[in-house]
N, C-alpha and C positions, 0 to 999 in steps of 0.2 A: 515504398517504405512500410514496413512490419510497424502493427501496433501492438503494444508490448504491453502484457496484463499479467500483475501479482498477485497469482491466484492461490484460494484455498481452496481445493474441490469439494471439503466438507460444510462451505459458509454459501448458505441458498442465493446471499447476494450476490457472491461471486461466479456462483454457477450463472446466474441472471444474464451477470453482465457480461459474462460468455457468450450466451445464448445472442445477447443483442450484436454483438460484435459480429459474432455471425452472419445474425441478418442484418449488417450493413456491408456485408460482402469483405469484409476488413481480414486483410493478411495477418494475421494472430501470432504471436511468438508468445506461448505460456511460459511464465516461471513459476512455478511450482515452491514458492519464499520460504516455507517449512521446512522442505527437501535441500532447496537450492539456498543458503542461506546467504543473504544480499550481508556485504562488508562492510565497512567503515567507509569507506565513501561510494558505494551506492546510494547508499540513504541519504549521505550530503547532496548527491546528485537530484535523488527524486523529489529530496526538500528544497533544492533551487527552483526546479523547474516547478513542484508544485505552488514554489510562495508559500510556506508556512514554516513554521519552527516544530522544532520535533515532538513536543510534547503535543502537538494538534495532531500526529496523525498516531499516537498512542492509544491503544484500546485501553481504558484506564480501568473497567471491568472485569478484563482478565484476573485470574486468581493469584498468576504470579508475579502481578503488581502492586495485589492488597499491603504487602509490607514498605511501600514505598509512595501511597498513598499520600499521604498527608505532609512528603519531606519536599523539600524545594529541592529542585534538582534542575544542574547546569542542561545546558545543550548536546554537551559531549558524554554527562548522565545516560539522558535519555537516548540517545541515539546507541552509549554502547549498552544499555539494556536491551534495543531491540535485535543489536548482534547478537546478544546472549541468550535472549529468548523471543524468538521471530515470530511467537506467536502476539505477540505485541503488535504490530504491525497493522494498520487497519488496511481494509481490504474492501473490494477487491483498488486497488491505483491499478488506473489503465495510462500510459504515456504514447503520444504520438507526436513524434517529430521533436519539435521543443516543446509542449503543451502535457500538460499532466492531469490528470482531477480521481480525488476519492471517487467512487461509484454506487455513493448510499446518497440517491438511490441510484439505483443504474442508470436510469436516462440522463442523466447531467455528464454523464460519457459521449454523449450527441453532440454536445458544444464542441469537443474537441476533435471531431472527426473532419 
């Protein structure tokens, strides 16, 4: 079974947690989220499996969120914001099997292997 990691190759954490995935010998399937842009229900997926709602795995930092900062915003908001702009998306999500988890920091990618 491929473990499957939504990578930024520009975000040091996700390099990180590459790097450990590696050295846990783990069969890697890179998505590349920026490039490869996850749909409308990817994200419902990785939000099942992760257990959280969408605005938890929102980088609320980014800049081209600053105008949406402060507005309450549904489920289906936020999730078709990170269609729209993937750089939203926190990173790096490693999934394996059914088991998912953020990887800030990267060791809590351990849990799930």
């Amino acid at each position: 079974m491929k473990t499957v990691i939504f990578h930024n190759p520009r975000c040091g954490k996700s390099r990180e947690a590459l790097i450990l995935l590696k050295e846990q010998n783990q069969d890697v399937k890179i998505v590349e989220y920026l490039k490869d842009i996850p749909t409308e229900k990817d994200i419902k997926n990785l939000l099942t499996i992760l257990k959280l709602k969408p605005i938890q795995i929102i980088r609320v930092k980014e800049e081209v969120f600053k105008e949406f900062k402060n507005k309450e915003l549904s489920d289906a908001q936020c999730i078709n914001l990170m269609v729209k702009y993937p750089i939203l998306i926190e990173r790096p999500i490693v999934v394996k099997g059914n088991k998912a988890v953020i990887g800030r920091p990267p060791q809590l990618i351990l849990d799930i292997l």
